[in-house]
C-alpha positions in Angstrom: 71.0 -28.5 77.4 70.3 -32.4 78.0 68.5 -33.2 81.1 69.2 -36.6 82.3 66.0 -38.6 83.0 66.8 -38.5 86.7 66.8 -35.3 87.4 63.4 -34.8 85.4 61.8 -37.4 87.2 63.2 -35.6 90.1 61.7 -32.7 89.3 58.5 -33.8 88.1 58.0 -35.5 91.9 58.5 -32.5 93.4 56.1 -30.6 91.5 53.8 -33.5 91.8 53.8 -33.6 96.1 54.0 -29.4 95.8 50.4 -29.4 93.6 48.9 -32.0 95.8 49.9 -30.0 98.8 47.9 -27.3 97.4 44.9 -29.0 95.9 45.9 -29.3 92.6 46.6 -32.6 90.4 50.2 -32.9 87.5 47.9 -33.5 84.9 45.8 -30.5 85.2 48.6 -28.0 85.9 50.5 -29.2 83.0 47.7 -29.4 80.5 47.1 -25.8 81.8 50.7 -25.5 81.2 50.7 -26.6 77.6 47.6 -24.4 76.5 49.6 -21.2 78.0 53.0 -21.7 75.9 50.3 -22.7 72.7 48.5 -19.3 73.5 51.7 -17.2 73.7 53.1 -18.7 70.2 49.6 -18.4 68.2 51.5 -15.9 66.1 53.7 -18.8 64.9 51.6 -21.4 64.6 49.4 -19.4 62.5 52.2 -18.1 60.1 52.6 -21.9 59.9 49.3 -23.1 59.5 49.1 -19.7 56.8 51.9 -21.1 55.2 50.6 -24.6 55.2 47.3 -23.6 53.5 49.4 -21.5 50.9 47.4 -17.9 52.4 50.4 -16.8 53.1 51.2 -15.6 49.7 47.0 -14.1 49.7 48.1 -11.9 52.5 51.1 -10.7 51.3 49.0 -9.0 48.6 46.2 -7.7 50.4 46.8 -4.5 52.8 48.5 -5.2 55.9 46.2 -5.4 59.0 47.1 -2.8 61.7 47.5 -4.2 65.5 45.0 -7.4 64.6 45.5 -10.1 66.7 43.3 -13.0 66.7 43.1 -15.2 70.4 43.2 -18.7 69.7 41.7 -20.4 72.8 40.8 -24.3 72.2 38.1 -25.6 74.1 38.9 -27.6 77.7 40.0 -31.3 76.8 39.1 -33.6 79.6 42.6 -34.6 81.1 42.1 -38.3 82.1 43.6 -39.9 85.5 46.5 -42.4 84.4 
């Protein structure tokens, strides 16, 4: 699906004036935004960064770990006011 850039400047005003409405700035909401859809695909960017690294082929030998999941949680990176 192609959005045109009208309609997602459209869109981004609206979210824009609904945030400031309720305290809150773009920038913030969509770095906030960003870290959530990078938190809920760690499992792939790991595989990738595992396969990357060539530690994918380690852990294939080793026993499987049951249930581990590792959180991935970069520190806050100041969002700057354009």
């Amino acid at each position: 699906m192609t959005i045109s850039q009208k309609d997602l400047k459209k869109s981004k005003d609206l979210v824009e004036k609904l945030l400031k409405v309720n305290g809150n700035k773009y920038n913030d909401w969509l770095h906030q935004q960003h870290q959530q859809f990078i938190e809920e695909n760690q499992d792939l960017i790991l595989q990738a960064l595992s396969a990357f690294t060539g530690e994918e082929e380690e852990e294939e030998k080793s026993e499987p770990k049951v249930n581990e999941q590792v959180s991935v949680r970069p520190t806050s990176i100041p969002v700057t006011q354009n």
